[in-house]
C-alpha positions as CSV (number, residue, x, y, z in Angstrom):
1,X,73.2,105.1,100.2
2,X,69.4,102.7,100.1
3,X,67.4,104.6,98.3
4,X,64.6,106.3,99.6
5,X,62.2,105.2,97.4
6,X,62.6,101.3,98.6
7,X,62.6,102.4,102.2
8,X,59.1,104.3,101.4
9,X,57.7,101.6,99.6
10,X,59.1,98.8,101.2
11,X,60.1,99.3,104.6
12,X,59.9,95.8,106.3
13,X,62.2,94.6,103.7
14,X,65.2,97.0,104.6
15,X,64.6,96.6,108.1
16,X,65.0,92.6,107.6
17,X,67.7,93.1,105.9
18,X,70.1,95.3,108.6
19,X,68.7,93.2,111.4
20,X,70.6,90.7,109.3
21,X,73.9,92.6,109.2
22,X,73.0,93.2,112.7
23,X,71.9,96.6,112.8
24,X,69.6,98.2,114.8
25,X,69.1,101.8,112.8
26,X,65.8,102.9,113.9
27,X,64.4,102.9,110.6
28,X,61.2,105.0,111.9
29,X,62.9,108.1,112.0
30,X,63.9,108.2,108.7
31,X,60.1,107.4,108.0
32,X,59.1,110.0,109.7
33,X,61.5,112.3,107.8
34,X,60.6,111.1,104.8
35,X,57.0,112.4,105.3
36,X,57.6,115.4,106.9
37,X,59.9,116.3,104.1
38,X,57.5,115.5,101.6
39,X,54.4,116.8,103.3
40,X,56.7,120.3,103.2
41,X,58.1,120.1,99.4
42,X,54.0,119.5,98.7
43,X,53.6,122.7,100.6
44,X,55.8,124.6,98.7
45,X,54.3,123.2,95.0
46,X,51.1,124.3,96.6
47,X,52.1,127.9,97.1
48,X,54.0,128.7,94.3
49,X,51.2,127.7,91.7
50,X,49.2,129.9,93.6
51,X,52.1,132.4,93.6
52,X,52.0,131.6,89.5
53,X,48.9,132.1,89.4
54,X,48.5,135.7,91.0
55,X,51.3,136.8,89.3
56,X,49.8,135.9,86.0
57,X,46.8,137.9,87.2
58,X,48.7,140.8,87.6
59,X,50.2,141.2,84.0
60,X,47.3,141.5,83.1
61,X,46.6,144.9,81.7
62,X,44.5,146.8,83.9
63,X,44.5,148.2,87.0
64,X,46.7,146.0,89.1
65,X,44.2,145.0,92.3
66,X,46.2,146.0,96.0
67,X,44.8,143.1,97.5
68,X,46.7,140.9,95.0
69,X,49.5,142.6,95.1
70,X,50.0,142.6,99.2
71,X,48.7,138.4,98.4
72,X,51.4,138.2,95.9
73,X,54.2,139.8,98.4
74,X,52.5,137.1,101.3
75,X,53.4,134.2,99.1
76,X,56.3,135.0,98.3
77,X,57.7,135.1,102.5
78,X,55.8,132.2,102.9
79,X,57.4,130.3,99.9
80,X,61.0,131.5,101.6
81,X,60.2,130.3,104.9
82,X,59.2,127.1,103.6
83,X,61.9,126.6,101.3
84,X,64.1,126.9,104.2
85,X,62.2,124.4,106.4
86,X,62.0,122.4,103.7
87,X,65.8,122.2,102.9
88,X,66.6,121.7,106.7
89,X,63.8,119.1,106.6
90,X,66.0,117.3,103.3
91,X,69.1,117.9,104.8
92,X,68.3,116.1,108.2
93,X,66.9,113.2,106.3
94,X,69.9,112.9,104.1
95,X,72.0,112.8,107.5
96,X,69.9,109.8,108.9
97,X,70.2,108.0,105.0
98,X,74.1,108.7,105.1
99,X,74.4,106.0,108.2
100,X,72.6,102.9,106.7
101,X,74.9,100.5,105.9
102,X,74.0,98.7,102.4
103,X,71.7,95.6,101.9
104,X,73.5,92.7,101.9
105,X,73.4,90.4,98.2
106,X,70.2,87.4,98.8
107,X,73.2,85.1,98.2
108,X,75.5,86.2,101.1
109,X,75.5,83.5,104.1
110,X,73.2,84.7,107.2
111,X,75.5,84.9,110.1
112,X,76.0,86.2,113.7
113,X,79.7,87.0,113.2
114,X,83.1,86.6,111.6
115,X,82.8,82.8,113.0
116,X,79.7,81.9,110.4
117,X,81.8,83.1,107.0
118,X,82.1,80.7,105.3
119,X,85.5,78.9,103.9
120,X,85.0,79.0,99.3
121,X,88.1,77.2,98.3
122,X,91.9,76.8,99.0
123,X,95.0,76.9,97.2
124,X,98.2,75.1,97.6
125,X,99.8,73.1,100.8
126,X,101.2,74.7,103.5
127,X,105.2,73.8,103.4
128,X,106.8,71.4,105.8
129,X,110.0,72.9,107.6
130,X,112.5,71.0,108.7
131,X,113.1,73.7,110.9
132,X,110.8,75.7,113.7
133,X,109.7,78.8,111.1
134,X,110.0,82.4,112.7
135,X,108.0,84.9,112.7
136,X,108.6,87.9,110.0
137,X,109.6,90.4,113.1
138,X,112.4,88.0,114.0
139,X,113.5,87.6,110.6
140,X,113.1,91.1,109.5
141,X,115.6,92.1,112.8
142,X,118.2,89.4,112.0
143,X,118.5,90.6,108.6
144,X,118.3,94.2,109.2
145,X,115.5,94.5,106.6
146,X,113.0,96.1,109.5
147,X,113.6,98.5,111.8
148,X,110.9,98.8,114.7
149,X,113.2,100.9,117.4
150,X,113.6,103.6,114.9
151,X,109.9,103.5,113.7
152,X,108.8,103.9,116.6
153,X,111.4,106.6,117.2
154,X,110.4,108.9,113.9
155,X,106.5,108.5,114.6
156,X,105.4,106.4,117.5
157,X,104.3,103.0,118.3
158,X,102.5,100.9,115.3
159,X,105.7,102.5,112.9
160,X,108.5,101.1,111.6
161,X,111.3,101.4,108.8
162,X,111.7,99.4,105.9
163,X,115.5,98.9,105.2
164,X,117.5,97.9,102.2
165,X,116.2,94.8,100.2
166,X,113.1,95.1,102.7
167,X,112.1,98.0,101.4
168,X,113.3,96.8,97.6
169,X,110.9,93.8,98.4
170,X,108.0,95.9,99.1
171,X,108.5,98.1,95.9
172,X,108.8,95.1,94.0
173,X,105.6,93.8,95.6
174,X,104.2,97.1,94.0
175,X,105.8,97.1,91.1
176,X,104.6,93.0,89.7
177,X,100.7,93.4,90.9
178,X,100.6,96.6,89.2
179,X,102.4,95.0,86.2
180,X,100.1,92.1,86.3
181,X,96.9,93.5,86.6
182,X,97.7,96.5,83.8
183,X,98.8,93.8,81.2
184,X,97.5,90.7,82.0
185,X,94.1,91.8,83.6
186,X,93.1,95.0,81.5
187,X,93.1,97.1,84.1
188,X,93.9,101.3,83.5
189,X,96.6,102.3,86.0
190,X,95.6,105.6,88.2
191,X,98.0,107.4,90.9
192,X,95.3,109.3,92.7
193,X,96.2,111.8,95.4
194,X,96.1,110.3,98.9
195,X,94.9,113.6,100.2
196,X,91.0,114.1,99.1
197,X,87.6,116.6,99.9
198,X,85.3,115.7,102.5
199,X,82.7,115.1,100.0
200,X,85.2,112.1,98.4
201,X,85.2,110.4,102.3
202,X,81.0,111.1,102.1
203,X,81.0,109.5,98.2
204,X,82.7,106.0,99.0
205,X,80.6,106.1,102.7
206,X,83.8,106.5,104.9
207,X,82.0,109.7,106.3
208,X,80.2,110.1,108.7
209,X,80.3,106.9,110.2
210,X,84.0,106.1,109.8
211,X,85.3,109.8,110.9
212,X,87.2,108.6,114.2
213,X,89.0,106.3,112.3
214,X,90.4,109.0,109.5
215,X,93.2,111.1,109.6
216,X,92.1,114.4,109.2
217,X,93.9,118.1,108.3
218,X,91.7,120.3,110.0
219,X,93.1,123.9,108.7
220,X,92.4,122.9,104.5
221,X,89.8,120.1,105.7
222,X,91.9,117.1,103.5
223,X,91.7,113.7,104.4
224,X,94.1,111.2,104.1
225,X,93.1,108.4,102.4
226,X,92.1,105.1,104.2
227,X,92.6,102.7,100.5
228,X,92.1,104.3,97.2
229,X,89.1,103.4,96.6
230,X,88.1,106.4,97.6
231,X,89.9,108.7,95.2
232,X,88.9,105.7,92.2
233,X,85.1,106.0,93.8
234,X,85.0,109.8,92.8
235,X,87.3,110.3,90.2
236,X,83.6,109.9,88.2
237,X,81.9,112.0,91.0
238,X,78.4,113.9,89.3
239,X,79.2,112.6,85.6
240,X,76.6,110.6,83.3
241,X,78.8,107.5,81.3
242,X,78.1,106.3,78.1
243,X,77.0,102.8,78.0
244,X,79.5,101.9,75.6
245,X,82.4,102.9,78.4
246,X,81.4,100.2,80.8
247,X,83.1,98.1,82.7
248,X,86.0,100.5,83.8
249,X,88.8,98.8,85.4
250,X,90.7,100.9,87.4
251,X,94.0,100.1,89.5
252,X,95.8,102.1,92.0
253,X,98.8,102.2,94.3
254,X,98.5,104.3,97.4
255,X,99.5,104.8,100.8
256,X,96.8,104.3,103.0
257,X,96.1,106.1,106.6
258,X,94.2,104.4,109.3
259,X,93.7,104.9,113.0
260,X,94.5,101.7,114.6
261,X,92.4,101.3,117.6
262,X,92.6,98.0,118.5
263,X,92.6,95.7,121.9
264,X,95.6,96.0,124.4
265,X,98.0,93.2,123.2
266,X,96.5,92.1,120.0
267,X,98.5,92.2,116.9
268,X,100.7,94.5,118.6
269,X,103.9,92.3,117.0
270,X,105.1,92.9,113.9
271,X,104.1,94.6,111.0
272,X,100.9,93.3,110.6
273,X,98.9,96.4,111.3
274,X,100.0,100.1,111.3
275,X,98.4,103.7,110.9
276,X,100.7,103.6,107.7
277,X,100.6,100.9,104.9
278,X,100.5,100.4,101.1
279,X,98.2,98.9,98.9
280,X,97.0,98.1,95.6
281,X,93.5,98.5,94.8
282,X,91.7,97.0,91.8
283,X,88.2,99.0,91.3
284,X,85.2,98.3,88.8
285,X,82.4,100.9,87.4
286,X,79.8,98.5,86.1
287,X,76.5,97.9,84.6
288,X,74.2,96.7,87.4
289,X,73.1,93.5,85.7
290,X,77.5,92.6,85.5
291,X,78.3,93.4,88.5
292,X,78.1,89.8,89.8
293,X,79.6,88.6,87.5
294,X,82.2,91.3,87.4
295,X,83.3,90.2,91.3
296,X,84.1,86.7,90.4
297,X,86.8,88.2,88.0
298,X,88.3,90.6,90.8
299,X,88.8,88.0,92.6
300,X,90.1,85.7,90.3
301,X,92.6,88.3,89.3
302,X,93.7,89.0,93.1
303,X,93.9,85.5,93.5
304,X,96.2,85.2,90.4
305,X,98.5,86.9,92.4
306,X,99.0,84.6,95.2
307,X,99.2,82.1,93.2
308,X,101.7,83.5,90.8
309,X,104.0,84.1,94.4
310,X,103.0,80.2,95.2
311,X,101.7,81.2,98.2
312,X,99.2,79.1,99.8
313,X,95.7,81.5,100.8
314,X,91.8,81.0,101.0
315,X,88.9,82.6,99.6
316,X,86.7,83.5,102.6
317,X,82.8,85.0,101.9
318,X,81.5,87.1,104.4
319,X,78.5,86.8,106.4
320,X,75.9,89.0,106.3
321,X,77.0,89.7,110.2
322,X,80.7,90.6,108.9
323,X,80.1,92.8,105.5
324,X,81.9,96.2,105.6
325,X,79.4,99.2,105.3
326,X,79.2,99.5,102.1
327,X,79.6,96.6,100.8
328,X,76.5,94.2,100.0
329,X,78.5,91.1,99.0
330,X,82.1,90.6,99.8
331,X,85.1,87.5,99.6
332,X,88.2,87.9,101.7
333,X,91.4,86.0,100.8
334,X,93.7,84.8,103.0
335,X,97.8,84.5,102.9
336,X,99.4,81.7,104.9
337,X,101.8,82.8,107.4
338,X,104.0,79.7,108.8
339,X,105.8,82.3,111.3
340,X,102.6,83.5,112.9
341,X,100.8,80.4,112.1
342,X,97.9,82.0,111.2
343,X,95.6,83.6,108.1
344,X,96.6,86.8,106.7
345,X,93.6,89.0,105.5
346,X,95.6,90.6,101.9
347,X,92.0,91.2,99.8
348,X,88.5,92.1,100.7
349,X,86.7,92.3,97.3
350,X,83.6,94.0,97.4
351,X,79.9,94.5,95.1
352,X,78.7,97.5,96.7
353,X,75.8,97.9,94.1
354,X,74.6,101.4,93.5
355,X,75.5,102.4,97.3
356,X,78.4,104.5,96.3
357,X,77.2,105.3,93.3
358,X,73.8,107.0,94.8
359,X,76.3,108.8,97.0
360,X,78.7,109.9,94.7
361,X,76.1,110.7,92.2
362,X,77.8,108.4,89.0
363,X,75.2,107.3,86.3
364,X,75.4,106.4,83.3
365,X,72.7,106.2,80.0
366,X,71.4,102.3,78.8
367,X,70.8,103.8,75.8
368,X,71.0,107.5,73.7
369,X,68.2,109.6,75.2
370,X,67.3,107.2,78.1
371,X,66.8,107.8,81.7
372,X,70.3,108.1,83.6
373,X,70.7,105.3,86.0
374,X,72.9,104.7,88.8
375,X,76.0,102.3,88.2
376,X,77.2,99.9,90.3
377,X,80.7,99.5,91.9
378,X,83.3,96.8,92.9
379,X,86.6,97.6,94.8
380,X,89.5,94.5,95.9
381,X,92.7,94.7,97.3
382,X,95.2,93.3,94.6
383,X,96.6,92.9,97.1
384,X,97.7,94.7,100.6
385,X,100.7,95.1,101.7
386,X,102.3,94.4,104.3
387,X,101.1,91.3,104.9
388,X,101.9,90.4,101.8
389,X,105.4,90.8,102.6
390,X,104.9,89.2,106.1
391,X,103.7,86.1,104.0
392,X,106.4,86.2,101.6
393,X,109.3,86.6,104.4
394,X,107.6,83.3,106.2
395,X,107.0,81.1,103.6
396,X,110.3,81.3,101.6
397,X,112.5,81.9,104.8
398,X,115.3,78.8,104.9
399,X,117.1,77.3,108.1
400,X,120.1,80.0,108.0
401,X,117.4,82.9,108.3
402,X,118.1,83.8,105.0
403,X,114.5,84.4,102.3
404,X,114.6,83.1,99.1
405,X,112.7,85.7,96.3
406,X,109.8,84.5,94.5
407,X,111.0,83.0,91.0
408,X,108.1,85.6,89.7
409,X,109.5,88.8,91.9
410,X,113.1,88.1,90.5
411,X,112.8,90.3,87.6
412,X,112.3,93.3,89.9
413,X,114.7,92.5,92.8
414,X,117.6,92.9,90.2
415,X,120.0,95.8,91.3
């Protein structure tokens, strides 16, 4: 969430910046809000020191005056009517605020869309086949490591099955980037639910904007979580941190549920995107002035895992055109997949500054005594699955369809 006070003070500056994310939130209505909500909590000071003021009157001893007494009994329905309007009146502007995407960082690239991010660095060489490499779906159905017919069969299209050292790939995926980032990266492990409270999809900005696109169970009101960053975003929900507790590095495995709308005919092969996938999540609870800093290191530790499966990737920044919605500053990295002969999307790390934070309510004291201020927060993938796996199957795949395992996964394929 902006906060108010910018947009109040500053309002040509927030609109500059969402006409450069491409937004066109009409900006005047929350204005207008704004004052009407004020002009109503003014109101209501108003009233009650008058309402303060008669009352003092009338302990008084003495006889107690009729006229202040009906005056006293007016105030007091006016002060509930206006409390009312004025809690409608906060309530509608908090609506309007909950639907501003966050200002992008002055050192994201200006762009139009995905086509103007911009390309950091690259790692590694793509490897030369001797042979025409497949795509995973072929490989996975020659080896009977993935079953799409019978995915499809338990839960619909976008489904599949994971079979025998498929799926003992994919928990070995797991298994080494949880390893890594808990003892080489100083990360705390978490296993969150992947069921939450709506106020948990309105803390880490998923709702309202992003509702369509959740999986929802309407009878307890639980959503399914689209990444964990949304159980790691709250699990500090309403607190005040010490100082002396930040950073906290946080990682997480979880299933992740997503409603897949896409294009007829695009990425429909494969497993590269489903309603179901799994992921591990790095996630930071800074001090503002870190938190740049802070995201070089998420990234460096999700790119220590490509590298540690020699993979070759990419470290993509985002335009301001292409930033998620609450993110103000973002890098993607990018797998190499020989089979699809394309860039795999496995991390999108993220500075969303105090966005979350304002949402979620999560502060924390400078110093003993001092003024709570808002933190900020980082979330990465470290790193997504499957396209992990896609890039894993199609990079080490040899001429007899076999896959070779990753001289770092070895340790965890053993039986």
């Amino acid at each position: 969430m902006i906060d108010i006070k910018l947009i109040r003070e500053n309002p040509e500056f927030v609109r500059q910046a969402l006409e450069k994310r491409g937004d066109s939130f009409p900006l005047d209505e929350i204005l207008e809000g704004d004052a009407r909500y004020l002009k109503l909590l003014q109101h209501v000071e108003q009233l009650r020191a008058r309402h303060n003021k008669v009352s003092k009157q009338l302990g008084k001893p003495g006889d107690k005056s009729t006229e202040l007494i009906a005056e006293m009994r007016k105030l007091g329905e006016e002060i509930a009517t206006l409390q009312g309007e004025t809690a409608k009146a906060k309530g509608g502007l908090e609506s309007l605020l909950l639907q501003l995407p966050n200002i992008p960082h002055p050192s994201v690239p200006l762009g139009k869309s995905a086509s103007d991010n911009i390309v950091v660095h690259t790692w590694g060489e793509p490897r030369k086949f001797s042979f025409k490499p497949l795509p995973h779906w072929e490989l996975g159905e020659k080896l009977g490591i993935i079953d799409f017919q019978r995915g499809v069969k338990l839960s619909g299209s976008r489904f599949y099955v994971l079979k025998g050292l498929g799926a003992h790939l994919q928990r070995a995926l797991i298994s080494f980037m949880l390893d890594t980032h808990v003892k080489e990266h100083g990360y705390k492990e978490i296993y969150p639910p992947f069921m939450v409270k709506r106020e948990c999809m309105v803390g880490s900005g998923n709702l309202p904007k992003f509702g369509d696109n959740l999986y929802h169970d309407e009878e307890d009101d639980f959503w399914f979580v689209p990444t964990a960053e949304v159980p790691l975003t709250n699990l500090h929900r309403d607190e005040i941190l010490d100082a002396e507790s930040l950073p906290i590095y946080y990682v997480a495995y979880t299933a992740c549920f997503r409603r897949e709308k896409m294009a007829a005919g695009k990425d429909t092969r494969g497993i590269k995107r489903g309603h179901q996938f799994d992921k591990v999540e790095l996630y930071k609870i800074t001090k503002p002035e870190d938190s740049d800093e802070e995201l070089e290191k998420m990234v460096a530790d999700a790119e220590d895992i490509c590298r540690k499966l020699v993979i070759p990737y990419r470290v993509v920044q985002l335009c301001t055109a292409d930033l998620g919605f609450a993110a103000g500053k973002t890098y993607d990295i990018e797998m190499w997949a020989p089979g699809c002969n394309e860039w795999l999307e496995v991390s999108s790390c993220s500075n969303c500054s105090d966005f979350q934070a304002r949402r979620a309510n999560i502060r924390y004291r400078p110093q003993p005594g001092a003024k709570p201020q808002f933190v900020h927060t980082l979330n990465g993938s470290g790193l997504a699955l499957p396209r992990v796996l896609i890039s894993v199957m199609e990079n080490y795949q040899q001429a007899d369809g076999t896959i070779l395992i990753p001289e770092v996964l070895e340790p965890y394929m053993r039986l």
